[in-house]
N, C-alpha and C positions, 0 to 999 in steps of 0.2 A: 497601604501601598497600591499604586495603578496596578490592574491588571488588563492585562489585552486577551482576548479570542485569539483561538487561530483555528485551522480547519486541521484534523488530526494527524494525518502528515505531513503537513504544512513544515517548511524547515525555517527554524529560527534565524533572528537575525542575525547575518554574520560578520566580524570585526571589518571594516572598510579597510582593505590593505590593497594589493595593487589588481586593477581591473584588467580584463581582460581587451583588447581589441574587437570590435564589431567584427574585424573578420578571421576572430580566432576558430582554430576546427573545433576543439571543446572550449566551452562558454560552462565558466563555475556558476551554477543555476543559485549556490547556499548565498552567495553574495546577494547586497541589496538589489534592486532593480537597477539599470541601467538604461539611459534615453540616447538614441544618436540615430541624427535624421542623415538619411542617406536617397539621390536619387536613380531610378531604375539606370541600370546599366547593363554591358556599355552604352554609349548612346548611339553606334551604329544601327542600334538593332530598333530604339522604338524613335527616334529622331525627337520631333518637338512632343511627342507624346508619352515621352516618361514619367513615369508613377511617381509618387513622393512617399518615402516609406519613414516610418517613426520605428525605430527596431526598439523593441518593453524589451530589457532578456533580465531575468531575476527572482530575487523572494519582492513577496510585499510586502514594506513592510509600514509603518506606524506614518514614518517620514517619508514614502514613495510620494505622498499627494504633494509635499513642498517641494519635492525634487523636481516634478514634473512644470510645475507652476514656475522655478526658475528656467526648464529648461524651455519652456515655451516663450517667454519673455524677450529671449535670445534668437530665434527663429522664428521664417514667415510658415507655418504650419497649415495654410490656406490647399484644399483637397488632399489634404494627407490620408494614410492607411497607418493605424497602428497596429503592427505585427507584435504577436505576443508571444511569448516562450517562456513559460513558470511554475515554479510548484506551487503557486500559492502563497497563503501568508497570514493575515493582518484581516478581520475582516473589515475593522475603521477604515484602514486604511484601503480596502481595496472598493468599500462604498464610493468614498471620495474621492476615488483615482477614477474610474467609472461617469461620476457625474461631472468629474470636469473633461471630462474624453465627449460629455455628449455636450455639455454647455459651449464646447469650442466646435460642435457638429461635426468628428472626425468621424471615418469610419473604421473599422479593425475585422482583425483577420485571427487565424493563427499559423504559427510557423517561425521562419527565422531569417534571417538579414545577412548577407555574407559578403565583405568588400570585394569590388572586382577593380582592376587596374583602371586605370581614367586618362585618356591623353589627353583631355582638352585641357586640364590645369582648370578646371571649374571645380563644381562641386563634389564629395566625396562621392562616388559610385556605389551600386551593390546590386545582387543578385537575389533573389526572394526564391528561399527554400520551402517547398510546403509541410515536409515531415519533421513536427513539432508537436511537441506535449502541451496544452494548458491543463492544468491539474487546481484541484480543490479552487479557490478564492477565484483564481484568474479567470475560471468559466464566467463568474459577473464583473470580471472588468470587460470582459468582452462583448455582455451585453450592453454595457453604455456606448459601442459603437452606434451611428446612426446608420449604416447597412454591416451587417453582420454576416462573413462568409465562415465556414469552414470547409480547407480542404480533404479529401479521401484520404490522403496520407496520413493528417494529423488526427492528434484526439484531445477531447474534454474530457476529463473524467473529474469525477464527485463523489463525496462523503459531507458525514454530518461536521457540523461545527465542534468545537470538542474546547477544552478549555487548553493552552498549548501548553501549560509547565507537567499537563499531566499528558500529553498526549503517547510518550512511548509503553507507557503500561495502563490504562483507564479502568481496566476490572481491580486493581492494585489498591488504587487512589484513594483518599479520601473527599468527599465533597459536601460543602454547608450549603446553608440555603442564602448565603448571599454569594455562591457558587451559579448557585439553580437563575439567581435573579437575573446574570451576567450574561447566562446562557439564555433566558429567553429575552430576555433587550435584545439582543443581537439578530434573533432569529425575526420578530419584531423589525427589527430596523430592515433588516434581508429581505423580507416580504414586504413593507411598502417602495425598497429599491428594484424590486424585480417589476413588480405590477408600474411604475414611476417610469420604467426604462423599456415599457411593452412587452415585456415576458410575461410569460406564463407561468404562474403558481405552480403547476407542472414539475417547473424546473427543480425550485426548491423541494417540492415534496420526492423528486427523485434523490436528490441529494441525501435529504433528513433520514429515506432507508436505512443509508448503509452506514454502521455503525463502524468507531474507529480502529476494532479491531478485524475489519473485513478489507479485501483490495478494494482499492475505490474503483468505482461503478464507470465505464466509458461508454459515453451517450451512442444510439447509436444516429444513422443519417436520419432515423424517420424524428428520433427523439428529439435531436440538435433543433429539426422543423416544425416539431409539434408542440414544442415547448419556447414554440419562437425565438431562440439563443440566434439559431441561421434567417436573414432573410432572404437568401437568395431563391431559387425554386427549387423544390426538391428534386433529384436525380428520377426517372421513370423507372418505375419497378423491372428489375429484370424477370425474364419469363423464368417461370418455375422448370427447374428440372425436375425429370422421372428418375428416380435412383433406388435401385433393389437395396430396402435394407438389409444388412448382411446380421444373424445374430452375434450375443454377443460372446466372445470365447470362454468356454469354459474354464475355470483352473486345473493346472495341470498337478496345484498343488495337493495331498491327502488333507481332506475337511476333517480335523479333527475337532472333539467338542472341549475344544479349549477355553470356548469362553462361558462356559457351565460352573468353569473355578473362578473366574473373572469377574467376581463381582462388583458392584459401584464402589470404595472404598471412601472411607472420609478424609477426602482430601481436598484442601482449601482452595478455592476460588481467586484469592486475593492474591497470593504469593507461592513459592514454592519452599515445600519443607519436606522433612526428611519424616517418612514413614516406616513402618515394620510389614512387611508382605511374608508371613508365614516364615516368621526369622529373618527374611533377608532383609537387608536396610537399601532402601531407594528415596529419591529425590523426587518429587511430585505436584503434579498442580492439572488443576480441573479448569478447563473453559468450555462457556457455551457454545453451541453449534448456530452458529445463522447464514442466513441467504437473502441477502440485501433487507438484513434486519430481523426478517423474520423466524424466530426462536423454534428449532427442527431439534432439538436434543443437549447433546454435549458430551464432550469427550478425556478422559483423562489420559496423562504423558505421561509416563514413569520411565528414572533413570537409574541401573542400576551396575554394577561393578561387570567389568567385562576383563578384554587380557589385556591391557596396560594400555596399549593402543587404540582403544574405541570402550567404548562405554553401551551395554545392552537396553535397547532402548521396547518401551512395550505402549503400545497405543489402543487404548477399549475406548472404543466411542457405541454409544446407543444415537440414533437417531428415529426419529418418527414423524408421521405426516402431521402437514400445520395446512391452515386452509389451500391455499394453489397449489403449493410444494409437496409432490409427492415420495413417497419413498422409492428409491431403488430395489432390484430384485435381489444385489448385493454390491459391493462396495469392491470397485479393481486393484486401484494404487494409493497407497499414503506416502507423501514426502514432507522429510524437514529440510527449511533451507535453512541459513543465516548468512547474511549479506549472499557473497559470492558462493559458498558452499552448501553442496547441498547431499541428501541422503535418502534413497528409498527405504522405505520397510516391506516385508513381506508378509500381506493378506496371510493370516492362516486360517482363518473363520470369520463367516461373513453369512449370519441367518436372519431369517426372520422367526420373532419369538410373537406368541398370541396373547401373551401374558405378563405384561402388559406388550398392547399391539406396537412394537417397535426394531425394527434392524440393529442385531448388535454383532461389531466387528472385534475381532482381534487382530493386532499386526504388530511383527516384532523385527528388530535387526540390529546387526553392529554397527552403529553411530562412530565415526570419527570420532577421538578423542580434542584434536582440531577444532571439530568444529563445536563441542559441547564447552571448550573450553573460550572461544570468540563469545558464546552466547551469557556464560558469564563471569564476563573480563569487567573490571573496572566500568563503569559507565553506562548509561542505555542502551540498551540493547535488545532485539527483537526478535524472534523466531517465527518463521509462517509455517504451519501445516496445513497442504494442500491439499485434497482427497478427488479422487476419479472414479467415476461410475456412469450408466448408460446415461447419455444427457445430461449430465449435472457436474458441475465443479466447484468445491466450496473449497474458500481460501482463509484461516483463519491467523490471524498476527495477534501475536501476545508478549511482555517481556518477561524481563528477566529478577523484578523483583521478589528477594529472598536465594536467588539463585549463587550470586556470591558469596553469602555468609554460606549456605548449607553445602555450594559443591567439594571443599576442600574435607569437610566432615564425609563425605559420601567418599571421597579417594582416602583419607584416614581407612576408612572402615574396611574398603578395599585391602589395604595394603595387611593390615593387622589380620583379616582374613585368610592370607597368604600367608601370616606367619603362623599361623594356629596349624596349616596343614606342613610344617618343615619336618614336623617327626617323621615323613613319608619319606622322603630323602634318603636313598638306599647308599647303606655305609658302604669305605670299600677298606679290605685287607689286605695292606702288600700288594699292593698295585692293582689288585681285582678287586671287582664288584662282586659282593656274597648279601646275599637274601638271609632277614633274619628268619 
């Protein structure tokens, strides 16, 4: 069976049902790509000097290059701007959308397209928004433009290529070597369309960092220029400010040596399952620690019975120095989110150990029952833990495989837990409470 690439959050194709308007306020990004040429407006404002804009807004996906190739056929597309708006997608397809963007010598941008009223009764009008996402794939459709802007508002961000039927759990997965084959063809193909399209190898190798269980990477102005995505000229460095570093605040928390009992335990990498922690039964799973790829430690999650309404959540992470990346003097905030909701933990130990030389944290809290139960609900599902420390933010995203079968065993255990302690249950006699 075909398989296609996609870039790791890249969102799947989704059912062609009814599209949205060029000047809708939300644009459903999970739908295919969408083409509609629109020109600057109104036209009070630029007279016979209005722009011609191509508004991209969508996934890419396999069939993005056929769509495009109809909808050029149907329009004069002569100094157009392709404005771009996308999470990505397809990398076939986002080669191919790319080289026929530069075969037809358009230029592109990013951002977004917004109808405006039109009295002349001419052509459809619009308004060109600069604050827009190009994400994964879409950073090299935008390099087949032939002058390439991006604006301050918007962003590009990147991650590695990743295969897409595995992309919501990748530590999970299993992968063969005609897996491996699929993934360097592609990277292959990526690297002669970057250096083919006047980028810089740069780019890609920014990209290939950041592995798919990290936030993808947002280029910054010097990156976008150095890596020639942007032609335009780069912005002039603003002047350095003088700014008294302020230290950083002490905890007001008592440092206990909690994590003296915290040791690494054997808990799998691939999925989550259900362990014994000194009698008690928890839900658990191990991931690496990285920073735009590069491998700083790793951390274990343990979920364990709390008071009906939240679930006791414990987080030991060891980190330690990898070449550039240094370690922290300790570690401030840990949060779990899932989608919309989210949860701090609380630091309770955060040392450095000499033996072996590494930072190791404990943080613990009551977890929403809510939100542990979003994370494994029926279906893919992902979790980020995010951590804050002086200078550094590491974001790691992992799912939810093994999480449904084991968490209803983990609320079992809970429940029967609670019935083991009912002989506590102070009798009453005759309408009083008597102690036996």
């Amino acid at each position: 069976m075909a398989r296609s690439l996609a870039m790791a959050f890249a969102l799947a194709s989704a059912a062609l049902s009814s599209i949205l308007p060029a000047s809708a306020t939300v644009v459903d990004r999970t739908l295919p790509m969408r083409f509609d040429l629109r020109l600057q407006g109104p036209a009070a404002n630029c007279g016979n000097k209005c722009q011609v804009w191509i508004s991209a807004s969508g996934a890419i996906t396999a069939e993005t290059p056929h769509d495009f190739e109809l909808f050029t056929q149907a329009h004069d597309l002569a100094g157009a701007t392709v404005v771009i708006d996308s999470d990505g997608g397809s990398v076939l397809g986002a080669i191919a959308l790319g080289r026929d963007i530069r075969r037809l010598g358009l230029d592109t941008t990013v951002g977004r397209v917004v109808d405006v009223d039109s009295q002349d009764h001419g052509a459809p009008r619009g308004k060109f928004v600069p604050r827009a996402d190009c994400e994964s794939m879409c950073g090299f459709v935008l390099l087949g433009g032939v002058h390439r802007t991006v604006p301050s508002e918007a962003r590009v961000m990147v991650h590695q290529i990743w295969l897409g039927d595995r992309r919501d759990d990748p530590t999970a997965a299993n992968y063969s070597a005609e897996d491996l084959v699929l993934v360097q063809r592609d990277i292959g193909r990526l690297a002669k369309y970057t250096i083919d399209m006047g980028g810089s190898v740069d780019l890609l190798n920014l990209a290939l960092r950041i592995p798919p269980w990290e936030p993808m990477h947002a280029l910054t102005a010097d990156e976008t220029h150095r890596t020639r995505l942007a032609t335009d000229a780069p912005p002039a460095p603003a002047a350095a400010a003088t700014v008294a570093a302020s230290p950083a605040p002490s905890s007001t928390l008592p440092v206990a040596r909690v994590t003296d009992g915290a040791r690494a335990t054997e808990i799998s990498e691939r999925r989550w399952t259900m362990i014994d922690r000194a009698g008690v039964a928890a839900l658990a799973r191990r991931q690496p620690l990285t920073v735009e790829g590069e491998d700083i430690g790793s951390f274990d999650l343990m979920l364990a019975c709390g008071n009906g309404d939240s679930y006791d959540v414990s987080y030991v992470e060891r980190r330690r120095e990898s070449g550039r990346i240094r370690v922290p003097a300790e570690l401030g905030a840990v949060t779990m989110a899932v989608g919309r909701m989210s949860a701090p933990l609380t630091v309770v130990s955060s040392e450095r150990r000499a033996q072996p030389d590494e930072l190791v944290t404990y943080a613990v809290g009551a977890v929403p029952a809510a939100l542990i139960g979003a994370f494994a609900a029926v279906g893919s599902h992902s979790m980020l833990i995010e951590t804050k420390s002086a200078g550094m933010v590491t974001g790691i995203r992992f799912g939810n495989t093994g999480a449904q079968q084991n968490l209803p065993r983990l609320t079992a255990s809970c429940v029967k837990a609670l019935g083991n302690r009912a002989d506590l249950t102070v009798p009453k006699t005759r309408g009083l409470a008597s102690a036996k």
